[in-house]
C-alpha positions as CSV (number, residue, x, y, z in Angstrom):
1,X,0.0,0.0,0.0
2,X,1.1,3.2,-1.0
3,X,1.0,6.3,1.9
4,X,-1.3,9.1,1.7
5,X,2.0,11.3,2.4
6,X,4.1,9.1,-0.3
7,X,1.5,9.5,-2.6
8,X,1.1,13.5,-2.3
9,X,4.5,13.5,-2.2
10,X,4.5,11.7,-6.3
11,X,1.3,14.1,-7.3
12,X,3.4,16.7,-6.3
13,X,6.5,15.8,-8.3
14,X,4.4,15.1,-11.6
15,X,2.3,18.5,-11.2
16,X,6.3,20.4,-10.9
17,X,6.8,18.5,-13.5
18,X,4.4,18.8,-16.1
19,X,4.3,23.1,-14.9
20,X,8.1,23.1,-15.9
21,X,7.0,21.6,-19.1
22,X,4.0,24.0,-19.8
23,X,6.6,27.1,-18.9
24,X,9.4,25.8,-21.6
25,X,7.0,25.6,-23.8
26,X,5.2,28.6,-23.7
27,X,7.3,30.8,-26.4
28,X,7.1,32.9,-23.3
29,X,9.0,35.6,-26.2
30,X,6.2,35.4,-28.7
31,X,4.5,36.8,-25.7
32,X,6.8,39.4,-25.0
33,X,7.1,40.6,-28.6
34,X,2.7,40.9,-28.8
35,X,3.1,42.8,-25.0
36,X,5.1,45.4,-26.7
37,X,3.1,46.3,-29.6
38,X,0.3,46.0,-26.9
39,X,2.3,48.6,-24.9
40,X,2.7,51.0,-28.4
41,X,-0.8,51.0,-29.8
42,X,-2.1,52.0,-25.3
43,X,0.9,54.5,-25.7
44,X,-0.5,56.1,-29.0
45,X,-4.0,55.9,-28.3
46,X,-4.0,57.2,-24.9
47,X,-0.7,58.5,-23.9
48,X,-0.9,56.2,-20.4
49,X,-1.4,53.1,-19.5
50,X,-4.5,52.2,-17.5
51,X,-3.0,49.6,-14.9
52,X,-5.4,47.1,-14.5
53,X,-6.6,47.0,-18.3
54,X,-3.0,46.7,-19.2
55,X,-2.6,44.0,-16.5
56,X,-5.6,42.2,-17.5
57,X,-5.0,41.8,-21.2
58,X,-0.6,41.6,-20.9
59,X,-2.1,38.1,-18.9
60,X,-4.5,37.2,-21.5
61,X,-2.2,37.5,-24.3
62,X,0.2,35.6,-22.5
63,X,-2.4,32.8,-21.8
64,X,-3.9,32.9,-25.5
65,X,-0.1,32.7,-27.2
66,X,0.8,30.2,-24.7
67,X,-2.2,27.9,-26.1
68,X,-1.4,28.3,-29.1
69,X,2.0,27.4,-29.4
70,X,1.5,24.4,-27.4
71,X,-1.7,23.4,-30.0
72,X,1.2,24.4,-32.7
73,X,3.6,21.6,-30.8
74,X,1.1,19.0,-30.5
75,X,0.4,19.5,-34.2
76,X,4.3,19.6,-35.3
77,X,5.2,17.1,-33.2
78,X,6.0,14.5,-36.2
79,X,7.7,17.1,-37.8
80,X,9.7,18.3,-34.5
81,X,10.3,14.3,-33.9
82,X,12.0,14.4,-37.3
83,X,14.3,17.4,-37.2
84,X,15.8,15.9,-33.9
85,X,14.1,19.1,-31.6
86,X,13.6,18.1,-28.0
87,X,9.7,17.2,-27.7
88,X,10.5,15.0,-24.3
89,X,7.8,17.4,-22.6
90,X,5.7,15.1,-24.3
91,X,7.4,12.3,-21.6
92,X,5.1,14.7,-19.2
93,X,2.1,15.9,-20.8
94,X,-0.2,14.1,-23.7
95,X,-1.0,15.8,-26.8
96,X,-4.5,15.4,-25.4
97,X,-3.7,17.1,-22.2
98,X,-1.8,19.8,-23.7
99,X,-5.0,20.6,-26.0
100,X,-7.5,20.4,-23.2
101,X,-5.6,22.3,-21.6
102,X,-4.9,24.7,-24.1
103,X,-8.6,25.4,-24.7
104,X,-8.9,25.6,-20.8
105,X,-6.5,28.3,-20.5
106,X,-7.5,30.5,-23.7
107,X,-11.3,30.0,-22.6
108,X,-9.9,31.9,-19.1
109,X,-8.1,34.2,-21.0
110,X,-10.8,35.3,-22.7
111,X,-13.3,35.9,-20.2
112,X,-10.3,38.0,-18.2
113,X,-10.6,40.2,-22.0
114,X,-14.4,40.3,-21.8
115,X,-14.2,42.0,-18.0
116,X,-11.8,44.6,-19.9
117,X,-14.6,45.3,-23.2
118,X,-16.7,43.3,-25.6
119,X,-13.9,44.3,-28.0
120,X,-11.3,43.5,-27.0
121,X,-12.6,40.2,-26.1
122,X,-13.8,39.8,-30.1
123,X,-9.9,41.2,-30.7
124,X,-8.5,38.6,-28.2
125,X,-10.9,35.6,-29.9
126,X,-9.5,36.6,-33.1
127,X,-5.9,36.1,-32.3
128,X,-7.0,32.3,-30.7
129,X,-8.6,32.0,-34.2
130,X,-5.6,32.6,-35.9
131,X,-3.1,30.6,-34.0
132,X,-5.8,27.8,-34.1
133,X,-5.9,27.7,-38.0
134,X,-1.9,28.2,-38.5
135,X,-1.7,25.1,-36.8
136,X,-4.6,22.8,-37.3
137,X,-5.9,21.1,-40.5
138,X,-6.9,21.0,-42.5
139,X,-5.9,24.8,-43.3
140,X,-3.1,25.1,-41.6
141,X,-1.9,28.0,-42.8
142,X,1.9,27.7,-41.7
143,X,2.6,25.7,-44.9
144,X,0.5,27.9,-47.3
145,X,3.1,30.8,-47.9
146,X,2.5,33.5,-47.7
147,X,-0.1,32.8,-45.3
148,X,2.2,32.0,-42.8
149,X,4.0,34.9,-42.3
150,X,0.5,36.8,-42.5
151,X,-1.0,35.1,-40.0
152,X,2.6,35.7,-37.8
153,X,2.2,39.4,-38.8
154,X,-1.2,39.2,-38.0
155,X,-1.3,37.6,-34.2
156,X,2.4,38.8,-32.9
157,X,2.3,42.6,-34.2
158,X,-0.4,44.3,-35.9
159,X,-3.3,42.4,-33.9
160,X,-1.9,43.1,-30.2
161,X,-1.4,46.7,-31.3
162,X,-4.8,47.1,-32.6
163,X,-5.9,46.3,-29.0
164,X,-3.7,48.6,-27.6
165,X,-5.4,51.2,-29.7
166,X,-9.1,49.9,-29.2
167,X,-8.3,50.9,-25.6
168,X,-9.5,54.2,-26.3
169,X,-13.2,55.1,-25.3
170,X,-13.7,57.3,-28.7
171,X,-12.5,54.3,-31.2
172,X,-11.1,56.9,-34.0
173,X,-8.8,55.2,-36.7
174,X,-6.8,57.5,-39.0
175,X,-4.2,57.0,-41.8
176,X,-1.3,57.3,-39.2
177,X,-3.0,53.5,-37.4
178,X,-2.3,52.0,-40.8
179,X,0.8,52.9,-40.9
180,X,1.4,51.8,-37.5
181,X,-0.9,48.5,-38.3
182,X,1.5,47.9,-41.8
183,X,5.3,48.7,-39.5
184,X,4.1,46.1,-36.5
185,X,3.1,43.6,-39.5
186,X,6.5,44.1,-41.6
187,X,8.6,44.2,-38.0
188,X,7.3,40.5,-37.4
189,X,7.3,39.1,-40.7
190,X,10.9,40.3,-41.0
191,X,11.7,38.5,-37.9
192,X,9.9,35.3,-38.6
193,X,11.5,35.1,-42.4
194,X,15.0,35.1,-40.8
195,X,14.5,33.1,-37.8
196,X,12.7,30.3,-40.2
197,X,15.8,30.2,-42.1
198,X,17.6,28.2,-39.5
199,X,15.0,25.3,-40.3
200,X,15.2,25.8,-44.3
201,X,17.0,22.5,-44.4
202,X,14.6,20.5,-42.2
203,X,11.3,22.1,-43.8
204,X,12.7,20.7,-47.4
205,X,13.6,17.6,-46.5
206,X,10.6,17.2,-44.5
207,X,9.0,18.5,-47.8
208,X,6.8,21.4,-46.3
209,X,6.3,24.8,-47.9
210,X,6.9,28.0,-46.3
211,X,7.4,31.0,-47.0
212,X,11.2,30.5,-46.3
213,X,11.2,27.6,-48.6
214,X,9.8,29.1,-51.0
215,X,12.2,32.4,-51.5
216,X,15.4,30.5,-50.7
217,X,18.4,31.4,-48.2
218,X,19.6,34.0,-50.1
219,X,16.7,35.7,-51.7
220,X,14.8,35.4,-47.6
221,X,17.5,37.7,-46.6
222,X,17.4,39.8,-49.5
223,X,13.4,39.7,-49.1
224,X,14.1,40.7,-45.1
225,X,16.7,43.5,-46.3
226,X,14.5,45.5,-48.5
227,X,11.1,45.2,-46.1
228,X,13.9,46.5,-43.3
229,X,14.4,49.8,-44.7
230,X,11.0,50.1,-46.5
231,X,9.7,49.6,-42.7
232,X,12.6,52.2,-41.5
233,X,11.4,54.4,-44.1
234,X,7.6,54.8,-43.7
235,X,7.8,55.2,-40.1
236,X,10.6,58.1,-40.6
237,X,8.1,59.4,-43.3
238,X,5.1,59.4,-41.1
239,X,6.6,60.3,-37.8
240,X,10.0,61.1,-37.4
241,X,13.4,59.6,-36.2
242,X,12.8,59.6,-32.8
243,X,9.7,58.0,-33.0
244,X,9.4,54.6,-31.0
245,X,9.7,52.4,-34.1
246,X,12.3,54.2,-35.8
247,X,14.2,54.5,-32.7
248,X,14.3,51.1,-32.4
249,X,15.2,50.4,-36.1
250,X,17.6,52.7,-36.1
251,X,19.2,50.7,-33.1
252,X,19.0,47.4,-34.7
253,X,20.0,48.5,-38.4
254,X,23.9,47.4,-37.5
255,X,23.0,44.2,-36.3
256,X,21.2,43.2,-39.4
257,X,23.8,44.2,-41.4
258,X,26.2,41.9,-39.8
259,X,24.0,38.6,-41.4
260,X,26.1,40.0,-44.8
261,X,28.6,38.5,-43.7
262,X,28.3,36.0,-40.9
263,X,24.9,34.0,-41.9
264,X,25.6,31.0,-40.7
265,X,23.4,29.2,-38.3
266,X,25.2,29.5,-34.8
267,X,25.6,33.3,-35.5
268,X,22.5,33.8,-37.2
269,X,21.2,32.3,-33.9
270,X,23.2,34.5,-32.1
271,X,22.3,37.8,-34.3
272,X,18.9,37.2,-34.1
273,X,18.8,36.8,-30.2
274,X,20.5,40.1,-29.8
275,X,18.5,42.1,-32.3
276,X,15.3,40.7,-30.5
277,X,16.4,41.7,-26.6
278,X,17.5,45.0,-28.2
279,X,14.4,45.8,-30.1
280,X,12.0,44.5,-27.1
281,X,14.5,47.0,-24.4
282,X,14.9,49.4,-26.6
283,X,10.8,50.1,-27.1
284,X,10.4,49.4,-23.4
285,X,12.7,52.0,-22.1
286,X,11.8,54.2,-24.5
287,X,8.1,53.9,-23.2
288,X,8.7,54.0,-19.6
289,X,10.6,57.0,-20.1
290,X,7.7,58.9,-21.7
291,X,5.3,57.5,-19.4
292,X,7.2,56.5,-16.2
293,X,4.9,53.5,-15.8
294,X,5.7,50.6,-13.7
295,X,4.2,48.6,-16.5
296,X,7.2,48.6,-18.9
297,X,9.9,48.9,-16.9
298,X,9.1,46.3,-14.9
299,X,8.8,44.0,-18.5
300,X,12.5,45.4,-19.1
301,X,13.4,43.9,-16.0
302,X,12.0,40.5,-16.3
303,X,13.1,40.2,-20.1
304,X,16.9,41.7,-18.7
305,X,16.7,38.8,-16.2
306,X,15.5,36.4,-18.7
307,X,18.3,36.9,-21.3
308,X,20.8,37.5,-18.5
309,X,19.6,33.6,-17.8
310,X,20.0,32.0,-21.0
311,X,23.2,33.6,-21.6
312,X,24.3,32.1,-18.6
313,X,23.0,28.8,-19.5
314,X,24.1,28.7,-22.7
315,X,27.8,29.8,-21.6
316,X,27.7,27.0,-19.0
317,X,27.0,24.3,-21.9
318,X,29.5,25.9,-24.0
319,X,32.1,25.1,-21.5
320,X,31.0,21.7,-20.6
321,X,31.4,20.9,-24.4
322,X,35.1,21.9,-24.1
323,X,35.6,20.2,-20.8
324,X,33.8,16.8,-22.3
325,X,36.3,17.6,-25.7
326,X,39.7,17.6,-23.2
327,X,38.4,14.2,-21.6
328,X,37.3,12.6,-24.3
């Protein structure tokens, strides 16, 4: 007979378990990236941010993008099997589970929108939608370019800041939130063009489409290049150079540059990282220092702490990989 205090103890163990697995899993800086285009379009719409709106939705987004990414890993998981990614979380958690649970959390999410505005709850239902249908057949949209990176440009940028802006009580759209709605989209597609590069290989062999696959190595980055400074330019057009988003072009243009050059994977990686924690700070700061808002400084400092983290992490596995090389 098992104990009532052994068998808490082993119920215990598998719920820390399976939470560490939900966490890893989360894309936790899909999240981030929405929050700050969130943060811009509350900015620009209302030159404040109203604390427990914000709060509300920054945790809904978080829930909603957490669901679907794990509804995106339960429906790559053949895929992720076959490009050797880790998907031992599924050692922990079913695909069932991680569905149920997935429509749980969103369903929670969505009421927590609802309490802020009927709205913004249609707003938050239509970024589920979205992340439901890139995933899920039979549309699927993540292997129908270029409805992929729409749908990414879509959910991650111009969505998220379209509920920042629907914020305000007097919903009054001009030709300046277009412009603002077209930058957030181009910002994310850019991103999600290079970062897919580092799975070209696997995606073809696999035999997928995407938009990625499509274009090429070589004509992705070009792609990425011109949408760069066509995104740099329109906002310096239609607001000026110390606006938020040219700001943090402007800030990141050197980085980019450097993938010329050094466009290999590890650096790509590498590049990538660092023009993502510089564009995500970079906005932050810039926002707390016009509104001195707990709200994204705060975000700075958990996303400082975060990469602060992984660098650690990463530098530590770097030098066991030496240390197993001098043994071996």
């Amino acid at each position: 007979m098992i104990s009532t205090k052994n068998f808490y103890s082993s119920y215990l163990i598998t719920m820390k378990n399976k939470g560490f697995q939900y966490f890893r899993t989360a894309r936790l800086s899909a999240w981030i990236t929405a929050a700050v285009f969130f943060l811009i379009g509350e900015w620009y719409s209302i030159n404040s941010f109203l604390f427990n709106h914000t709060i509300f939705i920054l945790v809904s987004l978080a829930g909603i993008l957490s669901s679907t990414s794990w509804i995106n890993f339960v429906f790559d998981k053949e895929l992720d099997t076959f490009s050797g990614q880790d998907v031992t979380f599924f050692k922990h958690i079913s695909p069932k589970e991680m569905l149920l649970f997935s429509i749980f959390l969103s369903i929670i999410s969505l009421i927590l929108m609802l309490y802020v505005s009927i709205i913004i709850f249609f707003g938050g239902l239509l970024i589920f939608f979205i992340g439901v249908i890139y995933s899920v057949p039979p549309l699927r949209l993540k292997i129908h370019p270029p409805l992929d990176s729409i749908a990414n440009a879509l959910n991650f940028g111009s969505f998220p800041f379209l509920l920042g802006i629907l914020l305000k009580e007097e919903k009054i759209f001009s030709f300046q939130i277009i412009i603002f709605l077209i930058i957030s989209g181009l910002i994310i597609v850019i991103y999600y063009l290079l970062i897919d590069i580092l799975d070209l290989e696997t995606d073809k062999k696999y035999g997928i489409k995407t938009s990625v696959t499509i274009l090429g190595f070589k004509n992705t980055i070009n792609v990425c290049f011109i949408m760069y400074f066509l995104t740099l330019i329109l906002s310096l057009i239609y607001f000026n150079a110390l606006s938020i988003f040219s700001f943090s072009l402007i800030i990141c243009l050197p980085f980019l540059l450097i993938l010329k050059i050094k466009n290999d994977d590890k650096s790509m990686a590498i590049i990538l990282s660092s023009i993502s924690l510089i564009w995500v700070e970079s906005i932050l700061l810039f926002l707390f220092v016009l509104s001195l808002s707990i709200i994204p400084i705060t975000l700075f400092i958990l996303v400082l702490l975060s990469a602060l983290y992984f660098i650690y992490v990463f530098l530590t596995i770097e030098q066991n990989k030496k240390k197993f090389g001098r043994y071996k």
